[in-house]
C-alpha positions as CSV (number, residue, x, y, z in Angstrom):
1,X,49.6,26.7,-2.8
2,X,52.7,28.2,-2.3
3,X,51.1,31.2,-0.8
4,X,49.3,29.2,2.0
5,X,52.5,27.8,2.6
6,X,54.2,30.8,3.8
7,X,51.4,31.6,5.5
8,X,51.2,28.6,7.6
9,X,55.2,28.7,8.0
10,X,54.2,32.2,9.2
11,X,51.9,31.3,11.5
12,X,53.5,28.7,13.2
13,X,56.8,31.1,13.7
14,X,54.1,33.3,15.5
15,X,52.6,30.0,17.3
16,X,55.8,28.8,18.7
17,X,56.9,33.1,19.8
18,X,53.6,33.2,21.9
19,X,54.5,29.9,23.3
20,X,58.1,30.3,24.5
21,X,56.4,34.1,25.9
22,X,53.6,32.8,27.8
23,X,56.0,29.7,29.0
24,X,58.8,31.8,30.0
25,X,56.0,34.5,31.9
26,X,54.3,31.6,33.8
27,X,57.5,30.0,35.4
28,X,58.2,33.8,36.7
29,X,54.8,34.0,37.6
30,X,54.7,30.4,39.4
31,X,58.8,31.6,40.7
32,X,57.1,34.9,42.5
33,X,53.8,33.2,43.9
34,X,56.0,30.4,45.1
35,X,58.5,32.4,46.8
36,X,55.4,35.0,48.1
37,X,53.6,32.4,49.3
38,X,56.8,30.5,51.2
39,X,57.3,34.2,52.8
40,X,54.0,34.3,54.6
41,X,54.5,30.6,55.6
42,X,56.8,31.5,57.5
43,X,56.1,34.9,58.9
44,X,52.5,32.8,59.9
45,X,54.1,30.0,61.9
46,X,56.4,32.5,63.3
47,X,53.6,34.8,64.2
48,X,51.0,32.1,65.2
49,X,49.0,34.4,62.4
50,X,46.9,31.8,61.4
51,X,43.1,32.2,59.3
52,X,40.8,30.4,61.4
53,X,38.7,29.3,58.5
54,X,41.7,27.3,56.8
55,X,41.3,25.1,59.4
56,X,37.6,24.6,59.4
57,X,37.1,21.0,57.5
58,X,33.9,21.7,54.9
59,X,31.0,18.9,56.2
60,X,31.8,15.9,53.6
61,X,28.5,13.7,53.4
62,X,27.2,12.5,56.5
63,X,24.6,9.9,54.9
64,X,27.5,7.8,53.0
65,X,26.2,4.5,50.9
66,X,28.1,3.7,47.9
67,X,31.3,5.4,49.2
68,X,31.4,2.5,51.4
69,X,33.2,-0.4,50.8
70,X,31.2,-2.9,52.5
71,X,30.2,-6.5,51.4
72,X,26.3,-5.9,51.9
73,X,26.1,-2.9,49.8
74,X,27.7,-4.5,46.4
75,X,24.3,-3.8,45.1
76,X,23.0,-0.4,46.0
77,X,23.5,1.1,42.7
78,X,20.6,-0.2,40.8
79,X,21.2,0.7,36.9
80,X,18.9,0.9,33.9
81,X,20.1,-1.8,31.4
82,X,21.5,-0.9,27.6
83,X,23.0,1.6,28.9
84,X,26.5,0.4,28.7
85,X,29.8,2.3,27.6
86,X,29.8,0.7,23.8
87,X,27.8,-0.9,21.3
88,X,24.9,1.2,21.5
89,X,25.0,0.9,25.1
90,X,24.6,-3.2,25.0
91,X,28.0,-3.9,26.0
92,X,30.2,-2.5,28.5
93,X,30.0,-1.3,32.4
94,X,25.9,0.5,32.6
95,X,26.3,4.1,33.6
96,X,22.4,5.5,34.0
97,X,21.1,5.1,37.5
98,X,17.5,3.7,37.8
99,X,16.6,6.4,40.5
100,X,14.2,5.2,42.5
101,X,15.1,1.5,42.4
102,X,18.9,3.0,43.9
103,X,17.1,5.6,46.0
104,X,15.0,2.3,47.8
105,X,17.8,0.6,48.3
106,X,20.2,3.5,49.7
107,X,17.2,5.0,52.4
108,X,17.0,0.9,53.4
109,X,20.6,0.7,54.0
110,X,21.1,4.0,55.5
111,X,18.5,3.9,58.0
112,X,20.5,0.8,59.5
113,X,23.6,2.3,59.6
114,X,22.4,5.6,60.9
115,X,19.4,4.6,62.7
116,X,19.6,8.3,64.2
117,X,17.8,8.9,60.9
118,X,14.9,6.5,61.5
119,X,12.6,9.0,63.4
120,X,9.5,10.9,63.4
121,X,10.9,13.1,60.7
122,X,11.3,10.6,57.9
123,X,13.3,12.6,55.7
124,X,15.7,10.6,54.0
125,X,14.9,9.8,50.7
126,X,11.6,11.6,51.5
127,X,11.4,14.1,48.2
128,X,8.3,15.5,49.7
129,X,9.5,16.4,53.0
130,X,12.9,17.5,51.7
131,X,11.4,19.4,49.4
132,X,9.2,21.2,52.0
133,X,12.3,21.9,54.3
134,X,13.9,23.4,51.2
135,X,11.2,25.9,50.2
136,X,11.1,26.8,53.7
137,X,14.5,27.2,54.0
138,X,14.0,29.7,50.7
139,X,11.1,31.4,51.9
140,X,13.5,32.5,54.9
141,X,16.0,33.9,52.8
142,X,18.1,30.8,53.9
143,X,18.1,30.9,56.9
144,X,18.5,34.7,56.9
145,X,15.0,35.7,58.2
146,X,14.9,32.7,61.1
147,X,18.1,30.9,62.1
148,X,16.3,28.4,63.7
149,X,16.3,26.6,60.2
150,X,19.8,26.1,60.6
151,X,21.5,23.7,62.7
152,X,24.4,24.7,65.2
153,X,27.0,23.3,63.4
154,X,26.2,24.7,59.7
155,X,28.1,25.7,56.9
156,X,27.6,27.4,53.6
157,X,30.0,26.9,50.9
158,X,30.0,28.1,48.0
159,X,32.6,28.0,45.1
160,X,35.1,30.4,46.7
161,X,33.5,31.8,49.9
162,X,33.2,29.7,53.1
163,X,32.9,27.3,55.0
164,X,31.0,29.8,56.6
165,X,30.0,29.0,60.1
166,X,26.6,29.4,61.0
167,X,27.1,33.2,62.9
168,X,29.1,34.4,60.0
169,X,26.5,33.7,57.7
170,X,23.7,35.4,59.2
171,X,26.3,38.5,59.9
172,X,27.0,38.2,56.2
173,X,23.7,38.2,55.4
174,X,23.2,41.1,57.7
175,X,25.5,43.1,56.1
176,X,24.8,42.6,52.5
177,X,21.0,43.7,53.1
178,X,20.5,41.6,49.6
179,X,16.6,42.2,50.0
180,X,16.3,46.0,50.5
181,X,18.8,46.1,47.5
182,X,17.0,44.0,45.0
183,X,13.4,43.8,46.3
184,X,11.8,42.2,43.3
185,X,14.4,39.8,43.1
186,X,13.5,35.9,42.4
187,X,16.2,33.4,43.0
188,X,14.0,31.2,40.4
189,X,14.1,27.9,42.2
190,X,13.4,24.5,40.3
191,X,14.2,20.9,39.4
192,X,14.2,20.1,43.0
193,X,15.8,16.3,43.5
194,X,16.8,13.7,46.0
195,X,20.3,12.7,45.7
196,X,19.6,9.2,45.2
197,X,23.2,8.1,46.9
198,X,22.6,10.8,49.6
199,X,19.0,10.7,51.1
200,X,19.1,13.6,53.1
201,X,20.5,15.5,50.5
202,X,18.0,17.9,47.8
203,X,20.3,19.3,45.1
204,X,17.6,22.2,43.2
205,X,18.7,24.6,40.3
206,X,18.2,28.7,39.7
207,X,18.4,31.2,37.2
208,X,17.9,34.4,39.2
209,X,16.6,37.7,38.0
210,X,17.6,41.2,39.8
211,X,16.7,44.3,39.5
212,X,19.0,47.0,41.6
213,X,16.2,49.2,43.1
214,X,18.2,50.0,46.3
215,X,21.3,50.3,47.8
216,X,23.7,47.2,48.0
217,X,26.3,47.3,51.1
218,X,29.5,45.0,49.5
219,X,31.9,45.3,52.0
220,X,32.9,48.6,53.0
221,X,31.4,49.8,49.5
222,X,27.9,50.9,49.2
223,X,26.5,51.1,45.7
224,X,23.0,53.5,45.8
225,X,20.4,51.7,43.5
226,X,21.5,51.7,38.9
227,X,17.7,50.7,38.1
228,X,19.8,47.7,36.0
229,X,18.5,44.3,35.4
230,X,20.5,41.3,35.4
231,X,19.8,37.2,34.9
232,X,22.6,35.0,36.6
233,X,23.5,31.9,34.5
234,X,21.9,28.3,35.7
235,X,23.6,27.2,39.3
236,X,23.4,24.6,41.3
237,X,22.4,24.5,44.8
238,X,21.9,21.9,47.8
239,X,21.2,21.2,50.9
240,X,21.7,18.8,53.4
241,X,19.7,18.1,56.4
242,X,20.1,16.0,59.6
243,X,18.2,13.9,62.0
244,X,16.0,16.9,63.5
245,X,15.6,18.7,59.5
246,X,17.6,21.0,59.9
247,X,20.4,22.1,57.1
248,X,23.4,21.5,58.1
249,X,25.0,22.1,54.9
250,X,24.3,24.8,52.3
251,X,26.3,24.4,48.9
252,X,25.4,26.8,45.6
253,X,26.3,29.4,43.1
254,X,27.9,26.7,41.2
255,X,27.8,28.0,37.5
256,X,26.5,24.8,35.2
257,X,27.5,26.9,31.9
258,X,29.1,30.4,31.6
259,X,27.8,31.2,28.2
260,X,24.4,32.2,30.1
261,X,22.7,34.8,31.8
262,X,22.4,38.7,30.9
263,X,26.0,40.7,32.0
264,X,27.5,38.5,33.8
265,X,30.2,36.7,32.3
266,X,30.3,33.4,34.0
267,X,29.8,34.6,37.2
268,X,27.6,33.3,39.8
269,X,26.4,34.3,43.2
270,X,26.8,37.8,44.6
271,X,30.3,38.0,42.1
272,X,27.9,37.9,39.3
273,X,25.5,40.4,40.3
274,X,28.3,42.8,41.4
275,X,30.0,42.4,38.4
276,X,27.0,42.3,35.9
277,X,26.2,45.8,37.3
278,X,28.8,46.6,36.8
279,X,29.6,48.5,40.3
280,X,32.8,48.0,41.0
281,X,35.9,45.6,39.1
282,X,36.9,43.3,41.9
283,X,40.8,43.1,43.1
284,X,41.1,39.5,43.1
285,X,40.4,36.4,40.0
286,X,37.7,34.8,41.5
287,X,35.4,37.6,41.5
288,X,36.3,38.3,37.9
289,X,35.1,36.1,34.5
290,X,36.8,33.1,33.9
291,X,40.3,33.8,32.0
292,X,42.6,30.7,30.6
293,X,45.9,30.4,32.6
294,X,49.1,31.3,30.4
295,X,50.0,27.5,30.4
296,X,47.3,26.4,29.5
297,X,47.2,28.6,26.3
298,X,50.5,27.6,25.2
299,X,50.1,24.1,25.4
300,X,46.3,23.2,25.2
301,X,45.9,25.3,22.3
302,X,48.6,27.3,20.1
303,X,51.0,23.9,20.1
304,X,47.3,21.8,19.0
305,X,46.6,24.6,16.6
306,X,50.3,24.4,15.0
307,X,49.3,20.8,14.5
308,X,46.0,21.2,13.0
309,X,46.9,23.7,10.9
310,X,50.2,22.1,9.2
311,X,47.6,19.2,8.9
312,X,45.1,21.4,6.9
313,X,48.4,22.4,4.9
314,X,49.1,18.3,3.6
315,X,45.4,17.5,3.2
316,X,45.3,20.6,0.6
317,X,48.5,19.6,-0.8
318,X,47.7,16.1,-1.6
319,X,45.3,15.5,-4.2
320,X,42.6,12.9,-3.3
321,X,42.3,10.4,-6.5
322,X,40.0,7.5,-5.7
323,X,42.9,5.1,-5.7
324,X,44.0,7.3,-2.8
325,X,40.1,6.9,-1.5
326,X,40.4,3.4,-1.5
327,X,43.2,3.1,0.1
328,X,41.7,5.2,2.6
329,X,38.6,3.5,3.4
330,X,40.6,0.1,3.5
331,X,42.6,1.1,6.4
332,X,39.6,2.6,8.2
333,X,37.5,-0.6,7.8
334,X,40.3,-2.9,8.9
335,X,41.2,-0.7,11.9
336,X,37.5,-1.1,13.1
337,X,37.7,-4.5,12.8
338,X,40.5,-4.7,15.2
339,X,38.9,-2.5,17.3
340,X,36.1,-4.7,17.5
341,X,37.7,-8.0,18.0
């Protein structure tokens, strides 16, 4: 007893040191990026050196229905009953969609508030037709291999890169030669679905597979073919089309859970592939694996950890009798009861 004692009075000395370090190192951190970042500020407004893609807005949704606030669409969300918040689900706001019953309603209501979408094309809430224009869309490396696809006025975005404008894209694209590098390569499409609150929308997932067989252009780096294999973790894509069906909108490499894939890390998109093959360590945090802030170490889990651990210390130290049991399962019972009333 006396010997987990000193080492819990140990530990928490060393808890409450790494705290007071990674504290004190992430106000000079946050001092220096502030004072960097109010630097350029200035020396941009003075120099009208402005990044023309900070002011590019990202396309928000373009088919809106239970965003808006109207009296007539109080009941567009259609929801599957027992499916509340408590009580097994029988009490409580619902919170499971009945997705076609919502998806009926949302195409009925959009089509009269943007009758532009009432056409020949018939594509909203059309999972058949989006579907189509989707797989085309893949089948055309997106876009890539026939721009035509692509509306004027499109963007890709992805988690850190873009908006993109529709001619940077395809230059990017270009440049990156992403076929003649991985010719073998299968993005692994599936799970294609209509949004049900955005009908012109077709959210899809992947789990690609590579295989580096030629050379990669990244930048001004070229990286001659490894013969390495890599599988990206799950992401999420979509894409959104408009009146004529054409995207106007492509959104993906959104990583649904880092502990997958073969290499990568966490890492999605062409960040995952470069760094799963290890070619080159990029200069900047969002090409690199996920790491926890300094804050967020101190105080989401050494100060917890002090906590649970003195805790571990008491329950050990105090003998459990069944008086003590009792007791126990009292207070329990009549907090639930309140809880319930």
């Amino acid at each position: 007893m006396l010997v987990t004692y000193i080492r819990t009075v140990i530990s928490t000395a060393g808890h409450v040191s790494c705290v007071c370090v990674l504290f004190g190192s992430n106000l000079l951190i946050n001092v220096i990026d502030s004072t960097a970042r109010s630097i350029v500020k200035v020396i941009s407004t003075v120099t009208v050196a402005k990044i023309e893609q900070d002011s590019r807005i990202p396309h928000s949704e373009r088919v809106r229905t239970f965003q808006d606030k109207y009296r007539n669409n109080d009941n567009l969300v259609v929801y599957r009953q027992g499916t509340g918040t408590s009580e097994k689900g029988k009490s409580g706001p619902n919170q499971v969609m009945d997705e076609q019953e919502t998806l009926k309603k949302t195409v009925a209501y959009a089509k009269t508030k943007y009758p532009e979408y009432d056409n020949e094309n018939d594509i909203l809430g059309n999972e058949s037709k989006l579907k189509e224009l989707a797989t085309t869309l893949i089948c055309n490396e997106l876009g890539g291999d026939d721009p035509s696809l692509l509306s004027d006025d499109f963007q890709f975005l992805f988690p850190v890169v873009g908006p993109l404008t529709k001619t940077q894209f395809l230059e990017a694209f270009t440049k990156f030669k992403v076929r003649e590098a991985f010719p073998t390569a299968a993005a692994n499409f599936y799970n294609f679905r209509v949004d049900p609150l955005e009908p012109n929308r077709i959210w899809m997932m992947s789990r690609g597979a590579y295989e580096h067989l030629g050379t990669l252009n990244f930048g001004p780096s070229k990286f001659p073919a490894t013969g390495k294999r890599i599988c990206l973790p799950p992401q999420c894509f979509s894409m959104s089309f408009n009146p004529e069906g054409k995207c106007y909108k492509l959104t993906g490499g959104y990583n649904v859970d880092r502990s997958a894939g073969i290499a990568t890390e966490g890492l999605g998109g062409m960040f995952g592939i470069v760094h799963g093959l290890r070619l080159t360590k990029l200069p900047f945090p969002e090409g690199r694996p996920w790491k926890r802030s300094l804050i967020w170490e101190a105080f989401a889990l050494r100060i917890p950890q002090i906590v649970d651990d003195w805790k571990a210390l008491l329950v050990t130290a105090t003998p459990v009798t069944d008086e003590t049991s009792k007791m126990l399962a009292k207070a329990t019972d009549s907090f639930k009861s309140k809880k319930s009333q």
